[in-house]
N, C-alpha and C positions, 0 to 999 in steps of 0.2 A: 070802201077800203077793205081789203083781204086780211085777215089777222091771222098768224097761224106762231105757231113753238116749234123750235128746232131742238134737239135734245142732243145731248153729247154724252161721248164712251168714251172708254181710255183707250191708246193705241196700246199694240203687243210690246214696246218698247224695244224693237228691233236695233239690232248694232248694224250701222252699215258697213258691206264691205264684210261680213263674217260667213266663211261658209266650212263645216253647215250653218245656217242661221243659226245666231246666238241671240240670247231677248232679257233683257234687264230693267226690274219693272222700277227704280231708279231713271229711267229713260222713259216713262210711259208718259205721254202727252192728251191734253184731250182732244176730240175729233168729234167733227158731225157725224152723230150714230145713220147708217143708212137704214134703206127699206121704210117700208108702210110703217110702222111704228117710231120712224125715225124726226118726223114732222105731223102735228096733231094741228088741222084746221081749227079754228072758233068761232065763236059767234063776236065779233065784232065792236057790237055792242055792249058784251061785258066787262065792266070794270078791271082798271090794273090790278087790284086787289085778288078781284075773282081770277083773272087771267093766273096772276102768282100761284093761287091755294089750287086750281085744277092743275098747273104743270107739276107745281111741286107734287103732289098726289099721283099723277101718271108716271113724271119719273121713277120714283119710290117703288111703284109698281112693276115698272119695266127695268128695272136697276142699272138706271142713267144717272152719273153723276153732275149733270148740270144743262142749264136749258136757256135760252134767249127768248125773249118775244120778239118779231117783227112785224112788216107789215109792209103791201103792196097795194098801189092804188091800183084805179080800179080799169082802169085805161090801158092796163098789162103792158107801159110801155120799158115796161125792165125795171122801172124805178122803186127801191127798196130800201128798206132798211132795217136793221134789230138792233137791241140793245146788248151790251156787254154778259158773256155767260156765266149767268148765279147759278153759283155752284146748293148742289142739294144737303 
């Protein structure tokens, strides 16, 4: 089984429909952060515990407000799943 963390950012909080674009951080939403930094692989077999204190710690560091754990078997047949985003 594949274990990896997803991290989340806030959206710009964009208005739709405003031009020029208008941005109201009252409207900011969270989102999957992209890029290499945006999903951290693990080892597996580390503990939920441990899984928590290393996301929380990389978030922190990369100034993500909040992260999911998931996990892909191993058969890559699409099949997945994470848990709900705790927030940092």
């Amino acid at each position: 089984m594949k274990t990896f963390i997803q991290f989340y950012s806030l959206s710009t909080g964009y208005i739709p429909g405003t031009i020029p674009p208008k941005f109201d951080k009252a409207r900011a939403k969270p989102i999957e952060a992209l890029g290499s930094d945006g999903v951290l692989f693990v080892d597996g077999r580390w503990s939920k515990s441990t899984q928590h204190e290393k996301a929380r710690e990389y978030a922190k560091t990369r100034g993500f407000i909040g992260y999911t754990l998931g996990h892909r078997l191993g058969d890559y047949s699409g099949c997945s799943y994470a848990d709900q985003m705790i927030k940092v």
